[in-house]
MISE-162261 format. One record per atom (N, C-alpha, C): residue number from 1; x negated, y, z negated. Coordinates in steps of 0.2 Angstrom, whole numbers, padded with zeros to 4 digits, always signed. Atoms other than C-alpha are relative to their C-alpha. Example, Ala and Ser with C-alpha at 12.3 -4.5 7.8 and 13.67 -1.06 7.14 Angstrom:
<nodes>
- 1,-0004,-0006,+0000
- 1,-0062,-0022,-0039
- 1,-0004,+0006,+0000
- 2,+0004,-0006,+0001
- 2,-0068,-0005,-0036
- 2,+0004,+0005,-0003
</nodes>
This chain:
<nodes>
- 1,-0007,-0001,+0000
- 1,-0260,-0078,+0063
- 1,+0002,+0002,+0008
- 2,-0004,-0001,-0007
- 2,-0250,-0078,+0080
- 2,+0005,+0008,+0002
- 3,-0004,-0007,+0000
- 3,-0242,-0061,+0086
- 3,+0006,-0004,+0001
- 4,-0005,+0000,-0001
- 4,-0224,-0063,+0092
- 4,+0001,-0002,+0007
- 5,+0001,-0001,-0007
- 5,-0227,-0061,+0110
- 5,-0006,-0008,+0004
- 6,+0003,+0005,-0002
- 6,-0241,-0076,+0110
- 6,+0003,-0006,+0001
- 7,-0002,+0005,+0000
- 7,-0229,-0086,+0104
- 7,+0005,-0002,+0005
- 8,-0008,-0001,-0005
- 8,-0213,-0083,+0117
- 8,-0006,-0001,+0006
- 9,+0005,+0001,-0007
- 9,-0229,-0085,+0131
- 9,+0000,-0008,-0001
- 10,+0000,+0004,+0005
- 10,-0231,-0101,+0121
- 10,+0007,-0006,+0003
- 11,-0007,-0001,+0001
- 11,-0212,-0104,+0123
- 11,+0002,-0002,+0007
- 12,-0002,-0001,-0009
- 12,-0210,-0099,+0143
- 12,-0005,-0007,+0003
- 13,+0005,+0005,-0005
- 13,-0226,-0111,+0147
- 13,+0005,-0007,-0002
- 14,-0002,+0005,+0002
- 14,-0216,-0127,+0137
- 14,+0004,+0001,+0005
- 15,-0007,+0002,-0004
- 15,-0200,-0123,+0146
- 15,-0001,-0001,+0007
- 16,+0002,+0001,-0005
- 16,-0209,-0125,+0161
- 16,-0003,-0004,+0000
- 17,+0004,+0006,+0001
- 17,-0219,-0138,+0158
- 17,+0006,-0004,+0000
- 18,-0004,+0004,+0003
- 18,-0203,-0147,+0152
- 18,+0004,+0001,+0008
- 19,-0005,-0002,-0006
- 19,-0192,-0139,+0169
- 19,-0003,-0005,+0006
- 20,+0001,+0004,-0003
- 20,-0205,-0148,+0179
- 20,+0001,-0006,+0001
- 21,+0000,+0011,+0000
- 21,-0206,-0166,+0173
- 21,+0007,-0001,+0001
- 22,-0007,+0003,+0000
- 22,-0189,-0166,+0172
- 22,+0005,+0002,+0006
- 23,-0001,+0003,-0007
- 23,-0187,-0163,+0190
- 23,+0000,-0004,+0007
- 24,+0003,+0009,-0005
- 24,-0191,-0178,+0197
- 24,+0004,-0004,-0001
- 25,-0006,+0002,+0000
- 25,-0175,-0185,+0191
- 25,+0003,+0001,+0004
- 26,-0003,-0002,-0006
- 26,-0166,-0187,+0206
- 26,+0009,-0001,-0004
- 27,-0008,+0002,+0002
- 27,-0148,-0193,+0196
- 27,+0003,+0006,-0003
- 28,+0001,-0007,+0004
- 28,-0148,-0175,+0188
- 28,+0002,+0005,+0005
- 29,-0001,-0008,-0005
- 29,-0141,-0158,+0197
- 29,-0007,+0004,-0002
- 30,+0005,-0007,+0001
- 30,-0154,-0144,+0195
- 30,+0002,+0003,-0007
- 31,-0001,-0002,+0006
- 31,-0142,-0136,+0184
- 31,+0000,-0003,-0005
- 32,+0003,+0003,+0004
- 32,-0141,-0151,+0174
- 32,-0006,-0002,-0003
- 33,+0005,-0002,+0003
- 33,-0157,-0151,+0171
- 33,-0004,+0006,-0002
- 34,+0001,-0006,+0003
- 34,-0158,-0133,+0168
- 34,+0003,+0000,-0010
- 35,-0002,+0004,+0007
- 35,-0147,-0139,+0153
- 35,-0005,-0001,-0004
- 36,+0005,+0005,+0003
- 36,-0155,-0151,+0147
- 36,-0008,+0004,-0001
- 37,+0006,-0004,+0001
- 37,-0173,-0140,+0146
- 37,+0003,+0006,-0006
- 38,-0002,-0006,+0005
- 38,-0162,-0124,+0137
- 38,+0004,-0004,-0007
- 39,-0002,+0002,+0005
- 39,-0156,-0138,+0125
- 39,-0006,-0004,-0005
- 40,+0010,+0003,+0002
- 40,-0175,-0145,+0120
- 40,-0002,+0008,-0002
- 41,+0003,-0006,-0001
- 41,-0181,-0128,+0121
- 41,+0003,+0005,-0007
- 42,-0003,-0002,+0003
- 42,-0167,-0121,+0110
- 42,-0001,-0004,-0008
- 43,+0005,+0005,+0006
- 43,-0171,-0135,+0096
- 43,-0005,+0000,-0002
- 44,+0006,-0001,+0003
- 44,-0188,-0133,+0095
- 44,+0000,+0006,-0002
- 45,+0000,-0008,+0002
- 45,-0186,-0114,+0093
- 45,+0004,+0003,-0007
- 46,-0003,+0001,+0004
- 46,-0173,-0118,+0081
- 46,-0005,-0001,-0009
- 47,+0003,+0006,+0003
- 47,-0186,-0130,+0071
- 47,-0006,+0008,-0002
- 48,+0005,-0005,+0000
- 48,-0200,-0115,+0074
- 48,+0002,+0007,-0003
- 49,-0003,-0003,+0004
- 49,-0189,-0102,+0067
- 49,+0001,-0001,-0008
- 50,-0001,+0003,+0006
- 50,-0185,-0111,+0051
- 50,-0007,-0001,-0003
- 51,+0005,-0001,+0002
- 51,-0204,-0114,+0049
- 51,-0006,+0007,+0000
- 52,+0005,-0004,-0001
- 52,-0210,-0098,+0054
- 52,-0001,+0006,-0007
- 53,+0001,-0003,+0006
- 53,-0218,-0087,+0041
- 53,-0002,+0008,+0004
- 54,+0004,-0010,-0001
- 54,-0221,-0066,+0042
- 54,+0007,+0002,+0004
- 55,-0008,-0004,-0003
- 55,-0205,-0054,+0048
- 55,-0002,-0002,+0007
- 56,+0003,-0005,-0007
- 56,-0214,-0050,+0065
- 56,+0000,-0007,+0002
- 57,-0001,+0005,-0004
- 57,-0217,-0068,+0069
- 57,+0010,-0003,+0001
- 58,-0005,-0001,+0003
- 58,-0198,-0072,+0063
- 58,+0002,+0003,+0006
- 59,-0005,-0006,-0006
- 59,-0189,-0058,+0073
- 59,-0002,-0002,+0010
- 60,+0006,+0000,-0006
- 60,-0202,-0062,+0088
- 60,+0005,-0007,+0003
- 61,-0004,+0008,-0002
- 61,-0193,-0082,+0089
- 61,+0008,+0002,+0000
- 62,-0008,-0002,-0002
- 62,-0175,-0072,+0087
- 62,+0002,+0002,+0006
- 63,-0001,-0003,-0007
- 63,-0177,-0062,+0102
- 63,-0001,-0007,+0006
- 64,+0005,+0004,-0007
- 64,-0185,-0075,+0113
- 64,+0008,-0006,-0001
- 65,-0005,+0005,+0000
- 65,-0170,-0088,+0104
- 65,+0007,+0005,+0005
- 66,-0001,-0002,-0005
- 66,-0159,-0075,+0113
- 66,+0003,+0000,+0007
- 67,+0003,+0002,-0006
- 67,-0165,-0075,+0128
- 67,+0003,-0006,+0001
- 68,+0000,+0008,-0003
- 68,-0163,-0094,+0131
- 68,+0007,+0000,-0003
- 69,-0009,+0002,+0002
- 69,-0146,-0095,+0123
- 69,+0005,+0003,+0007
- 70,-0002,-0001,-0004
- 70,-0140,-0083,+0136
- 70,+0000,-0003,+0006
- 71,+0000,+0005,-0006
- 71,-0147,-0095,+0151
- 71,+0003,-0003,-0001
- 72,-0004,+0006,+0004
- 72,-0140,-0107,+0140
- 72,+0008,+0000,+0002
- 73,-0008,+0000,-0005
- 73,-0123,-0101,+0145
- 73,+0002,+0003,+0007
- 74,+0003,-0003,-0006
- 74,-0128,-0094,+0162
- 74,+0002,-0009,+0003
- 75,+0000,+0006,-0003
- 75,-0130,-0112,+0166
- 75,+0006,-0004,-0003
- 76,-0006,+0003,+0000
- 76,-0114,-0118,+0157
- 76,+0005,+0000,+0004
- 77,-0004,-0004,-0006
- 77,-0104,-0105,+0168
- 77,-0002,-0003,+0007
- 78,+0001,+0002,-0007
- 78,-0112,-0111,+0183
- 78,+0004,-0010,+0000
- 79,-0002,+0006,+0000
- 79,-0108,-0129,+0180
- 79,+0008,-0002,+0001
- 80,-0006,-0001,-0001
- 80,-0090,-0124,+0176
- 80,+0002,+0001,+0009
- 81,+0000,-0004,-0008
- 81,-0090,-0116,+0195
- 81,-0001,-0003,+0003
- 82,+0000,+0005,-0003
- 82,-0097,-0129,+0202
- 82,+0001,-0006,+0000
- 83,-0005,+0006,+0000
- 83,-0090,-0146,+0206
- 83,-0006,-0006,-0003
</nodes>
């Protein structure tokens, strides 16, 4: 069984893995591609919440979902402000 904390390690490597590839798009702002990774990342956390089994694991993908929802309007707000 996976603690809480392995999984959100698990979580942070994906959203970077994903942040990478999807910087080589040149037709993309930064921010839009920040986006676009907190809306993949969001989804699967989504998907991995519904399937997760044990409170601890459970609570563990609520905080981390969180977490990314805030960037997730961090990067809204910025996009609003910039042109």
């Amino acid at each position: 069984m996976e603690t809480g904390e392995s999984i959100a390690v698990k979580v942070r490597k994906s959203y970077i893995k994903i942040k990478v590839a999807m910087t080589s798009d040149k037709d993309h702002t930064y921010v839009d591609q920040l986006e676009e990774v907190e809306d993949k990342t969001l989804a699967n956390l989504n998907d991995a919440i519904n399937a997760s089994e044990g409170f601890d694991c459970h609570n563990a993908l609520l905080r981390v979902r969180l977490v990314i929802q805030k960037c997730h309007g961090d990067m809204k707000a910025l996009q609003i402000v910039s042109p």
